[in-house]
C-alpha positions in Angstrom: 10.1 55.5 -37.7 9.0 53.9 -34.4 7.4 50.9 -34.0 5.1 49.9 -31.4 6.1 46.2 -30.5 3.0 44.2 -28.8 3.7 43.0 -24.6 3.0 39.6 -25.5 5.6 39.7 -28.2 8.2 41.4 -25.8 7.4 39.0 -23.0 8.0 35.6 -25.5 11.4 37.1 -26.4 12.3 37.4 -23.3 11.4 33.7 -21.9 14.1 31.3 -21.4 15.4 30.0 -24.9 15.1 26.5 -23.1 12.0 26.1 -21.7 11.1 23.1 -19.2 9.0 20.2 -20.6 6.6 18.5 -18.2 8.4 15.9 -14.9 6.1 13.3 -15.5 3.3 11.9 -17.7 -0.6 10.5 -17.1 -1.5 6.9 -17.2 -5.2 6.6 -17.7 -6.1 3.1 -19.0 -8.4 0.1 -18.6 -9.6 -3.5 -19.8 -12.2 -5.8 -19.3 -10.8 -8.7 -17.4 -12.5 -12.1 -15.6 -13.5 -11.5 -12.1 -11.1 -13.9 -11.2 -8.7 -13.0 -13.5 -4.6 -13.2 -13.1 -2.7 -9.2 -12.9 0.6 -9.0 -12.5 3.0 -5.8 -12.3 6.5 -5.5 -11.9 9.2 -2.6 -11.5 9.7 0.2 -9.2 7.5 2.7 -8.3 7.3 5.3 -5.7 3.8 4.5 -4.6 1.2 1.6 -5.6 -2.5 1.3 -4.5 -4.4 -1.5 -5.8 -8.2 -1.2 -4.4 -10.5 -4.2 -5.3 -13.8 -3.5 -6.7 -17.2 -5.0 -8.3 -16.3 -4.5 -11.7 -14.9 -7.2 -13.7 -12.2 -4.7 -15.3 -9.1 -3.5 -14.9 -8.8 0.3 -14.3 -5.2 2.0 -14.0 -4.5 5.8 -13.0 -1.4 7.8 -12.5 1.3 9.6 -13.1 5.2 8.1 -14.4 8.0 10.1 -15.3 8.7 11.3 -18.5 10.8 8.4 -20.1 9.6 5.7 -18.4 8.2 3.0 -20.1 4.1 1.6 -19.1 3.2 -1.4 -20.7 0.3 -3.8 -20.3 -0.8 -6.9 -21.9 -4.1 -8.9 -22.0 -5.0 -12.5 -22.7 -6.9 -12.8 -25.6 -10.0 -14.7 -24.1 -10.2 -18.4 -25.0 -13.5 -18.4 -26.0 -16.1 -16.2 -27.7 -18.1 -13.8 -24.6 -15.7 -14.6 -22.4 -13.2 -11.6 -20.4 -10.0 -12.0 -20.1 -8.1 -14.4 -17.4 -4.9 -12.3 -16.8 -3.1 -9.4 -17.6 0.5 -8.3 -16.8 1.6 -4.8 -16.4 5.4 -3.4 -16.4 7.1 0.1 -15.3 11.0 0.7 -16.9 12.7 3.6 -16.1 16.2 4.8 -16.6 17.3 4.2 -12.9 15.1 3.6 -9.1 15.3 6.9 -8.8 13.7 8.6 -11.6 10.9 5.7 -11.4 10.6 6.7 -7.4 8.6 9.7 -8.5 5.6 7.3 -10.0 2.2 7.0 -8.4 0.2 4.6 -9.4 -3.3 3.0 -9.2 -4.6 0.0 -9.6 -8.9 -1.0 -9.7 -9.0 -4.8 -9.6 -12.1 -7.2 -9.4 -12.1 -8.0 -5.5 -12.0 -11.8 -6.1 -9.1 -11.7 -8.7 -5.5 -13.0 -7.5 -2.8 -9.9 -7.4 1.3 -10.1 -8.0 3.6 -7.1 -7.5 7.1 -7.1 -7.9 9.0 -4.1 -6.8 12.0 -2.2 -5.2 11.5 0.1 -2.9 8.0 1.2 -2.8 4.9 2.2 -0.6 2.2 -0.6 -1.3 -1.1 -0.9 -0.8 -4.2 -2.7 -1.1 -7.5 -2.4 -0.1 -10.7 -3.8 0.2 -9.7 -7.4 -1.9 -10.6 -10.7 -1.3 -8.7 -12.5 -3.5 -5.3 -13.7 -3.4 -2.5 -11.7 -3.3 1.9 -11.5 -3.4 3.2 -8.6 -2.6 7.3 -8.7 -3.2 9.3 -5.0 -2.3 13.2 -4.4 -1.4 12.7 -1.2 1.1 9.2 1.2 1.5 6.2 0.3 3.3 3.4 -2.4 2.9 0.1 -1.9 3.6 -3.2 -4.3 3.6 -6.3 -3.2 5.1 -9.1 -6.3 4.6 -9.3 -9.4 4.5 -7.8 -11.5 1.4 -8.4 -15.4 0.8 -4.7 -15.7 0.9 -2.0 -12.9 1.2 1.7 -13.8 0.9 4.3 -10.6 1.9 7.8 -10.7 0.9 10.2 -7.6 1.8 14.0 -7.0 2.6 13.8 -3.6 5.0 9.9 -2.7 4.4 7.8 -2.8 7.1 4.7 -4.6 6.7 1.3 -3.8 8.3 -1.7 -5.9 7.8 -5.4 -4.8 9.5 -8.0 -7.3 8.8 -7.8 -11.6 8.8 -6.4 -12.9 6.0 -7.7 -16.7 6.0 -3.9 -17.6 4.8 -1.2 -15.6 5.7 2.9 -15.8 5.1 5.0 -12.5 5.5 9.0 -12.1 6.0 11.0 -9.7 6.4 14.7 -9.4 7.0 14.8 -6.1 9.1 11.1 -4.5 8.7 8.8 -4.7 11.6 5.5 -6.7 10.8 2.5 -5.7 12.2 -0.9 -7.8 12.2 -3.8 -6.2 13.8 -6.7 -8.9 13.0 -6.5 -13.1 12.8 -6.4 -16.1 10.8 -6.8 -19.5 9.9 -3.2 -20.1 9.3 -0.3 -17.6 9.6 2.8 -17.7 9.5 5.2 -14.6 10.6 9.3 -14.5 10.1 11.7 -11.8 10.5 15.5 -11.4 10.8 16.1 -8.1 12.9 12.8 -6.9 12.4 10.2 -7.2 15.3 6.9 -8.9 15.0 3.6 -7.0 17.1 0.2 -9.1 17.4 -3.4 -7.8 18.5 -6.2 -9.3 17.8 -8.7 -6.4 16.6 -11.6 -9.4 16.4 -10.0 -11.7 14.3 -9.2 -15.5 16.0 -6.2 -17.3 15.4 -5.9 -21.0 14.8 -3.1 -22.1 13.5 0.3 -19.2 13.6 4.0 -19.6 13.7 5.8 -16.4 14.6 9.7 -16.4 14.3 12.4 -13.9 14.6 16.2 -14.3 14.8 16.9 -11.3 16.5 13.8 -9.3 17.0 11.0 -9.1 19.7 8.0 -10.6 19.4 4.8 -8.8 21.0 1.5 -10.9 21.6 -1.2 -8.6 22.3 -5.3 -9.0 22.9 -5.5 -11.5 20.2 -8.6 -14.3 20.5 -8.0 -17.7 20.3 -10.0 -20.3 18.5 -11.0 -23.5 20.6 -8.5 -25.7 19.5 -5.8 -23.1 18.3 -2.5 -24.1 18.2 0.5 -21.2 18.5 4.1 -21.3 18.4 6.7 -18.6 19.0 10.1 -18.6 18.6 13.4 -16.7 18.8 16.9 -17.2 18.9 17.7 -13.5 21.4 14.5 -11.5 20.7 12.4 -11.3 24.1 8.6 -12.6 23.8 6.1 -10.2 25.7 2.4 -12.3 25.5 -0.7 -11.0 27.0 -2.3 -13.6 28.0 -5.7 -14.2 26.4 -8.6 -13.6 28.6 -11.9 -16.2 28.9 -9.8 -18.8 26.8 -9.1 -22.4 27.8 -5.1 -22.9 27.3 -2.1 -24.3 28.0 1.3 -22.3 28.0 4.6 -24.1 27.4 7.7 -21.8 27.4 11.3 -22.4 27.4 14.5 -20.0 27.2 17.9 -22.0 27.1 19.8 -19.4 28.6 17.4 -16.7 28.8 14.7 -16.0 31.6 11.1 -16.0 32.0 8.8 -13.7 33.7 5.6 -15.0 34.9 3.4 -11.9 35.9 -0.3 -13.7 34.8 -0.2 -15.7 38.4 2.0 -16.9 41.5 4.2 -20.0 39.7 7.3 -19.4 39.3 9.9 -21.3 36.3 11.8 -23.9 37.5 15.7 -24.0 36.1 16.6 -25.5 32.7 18.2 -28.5 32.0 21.8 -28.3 33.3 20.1 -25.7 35.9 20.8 -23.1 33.1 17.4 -21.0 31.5 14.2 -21.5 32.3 11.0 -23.4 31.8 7.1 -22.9 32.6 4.2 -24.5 32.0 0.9 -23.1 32.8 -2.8 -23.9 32.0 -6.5 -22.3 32.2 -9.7 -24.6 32.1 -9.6 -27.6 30.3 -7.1 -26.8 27.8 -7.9 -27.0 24.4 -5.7 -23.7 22.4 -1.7 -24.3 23.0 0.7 -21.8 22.9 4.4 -22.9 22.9 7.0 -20.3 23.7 10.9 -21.3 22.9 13.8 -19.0 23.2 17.5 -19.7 23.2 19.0 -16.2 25.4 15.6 -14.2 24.8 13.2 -13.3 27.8 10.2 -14.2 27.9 7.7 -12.4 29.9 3.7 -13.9 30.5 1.4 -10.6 31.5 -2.2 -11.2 32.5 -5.1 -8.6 30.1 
């Protein structure tokens, strides 16, 4: 006797005895926290946003691999009514590579003080005001606004900053750095990597940009009244637009290198020994100095 056998049945048979769970896994989670609370994350991750808000909570989104491992904790608050001072937040995974695949997202109070510590990893954070220290191996780091204080840390990321942080410390060993704003006080170091200034509206008062190896590119940055700059490199040449409608003085010296004066007619008069170079020119009455050393690097003065 024949048997009519339903499709659906027929078409479960014939499906792989094996079938394939789910790559990866949702994080949806969240805590109340002090608006100037303390959140830390460490491990790697493929990509990390962290956008401040006006909330006084924490609010994390995402997707991890299947596997890995998301843990948070939160402070129990000292006192009755009060939220939470800090949080900490971890990502383990069996190797880099399965946690590369990881996307996460972070919502943090805009005034709260932020520490990652990754490997290689895209970063970014937005629209904060706090204080932040971002720490990668390789990827990319990105900060558009302007915190209280942002400290950058990387081995081969690049690191590109849009805004004015009031305090400012990135290094690098071989990523470029990129600031397109000002500040208070900065200070910018890189191995190999390069280093590429423009001002975008933001004054500088007090910087140090250094670089062992890399160039250094000064660019349409505003200076305040009584800034004081200094650039430095061992063989990386120094380009510096000079800044227009600002009272300065320039001191720059290569060891062994040269220096190219196209902002006027004066020309560098030989080193000591009659080896490199030296110049020293001045607008107005002073006030903002710029000091330029190299030891073999050329150093070139362009007028806006």
């Amino acid at each position: 006797m024949r048997r009519n056998i339903p499709v659906a049945l027929i078409i479960a048979c014939a499906a792989p005895l094996t079938a394939q769970s789910p790559s990866s896994q949702p994080i949806d989670r969240g805590w109340a926290v002090a608006p100037t609370a303390s959140i830390r994350f460490s491990g790697s991750v493929g990509r990390l946003r962290i956008i401040g808000w006006d909330r006084d909570s924490l609010a994390v989104v995402g997707t991890v691999p299947v596997g890995a491992r998301f843990e948070a904790g939160i402070a129990s608050s000292p006192r009755a009514g009060e939220r939470p001072a800090s949080a900490k937040m971890y990502l383990e995974a069996a190797d880099d590579a399965v946690a590369s695949t990881a996307t996460l997202e972070f919502r943090v109070p805009r005034r709260s003080r932020v520490w990652v510590k990754s490997g290689t990893a895209d970063v970014e954070l937005r629209d904060f005001e706090g204080g932040a220290d971002l720490n990668v191996i390789g990827g990319r780091v990105v900060v558009v606004g302007s915190p209280r204080e942002l400290q950058v840390g990387a081995m081969d990321a690049d690191v590109d900053v849009k805004g004015s942080p009031n305090w400012l410390r990135v290094k690098t060993a071989t990523g470029t750095i990129t600031v397109r704003g000002g500040s208070t006080d900065a200070a910018l170091a890189t191995v190999s990597g390069g280093i590429r200034l423009e001002g975008a509206g933001g004054a500088l008062e007090r910087a140090r940009f250094e670089t062992v190896s890399g160039p250094i590119s000064v660019n349409d940055i505003v200076l305040a009244r009584s800034a004081d700059v200094v650039i430095d490199s061992h063989s990386g040449a120094v380009n510096l637009v000079v800044p227009p409608g600002t009272d300065f003085e320039i001191a720059a010296t290569s060891v062994v290198g040269s220096i190219e004066n196209r902002f006027d007619a004066r020309r560098p008069l030989a080193g000591r020994e009659g080896r490199g170079a030296e110049l020293n020119i001045s607008r107005g009455s002073g006030g903002a100095r710029i000091t330029i050393g190299t030891f073999k690097g050329t150093i070139t003065l362009t007028a806006p």
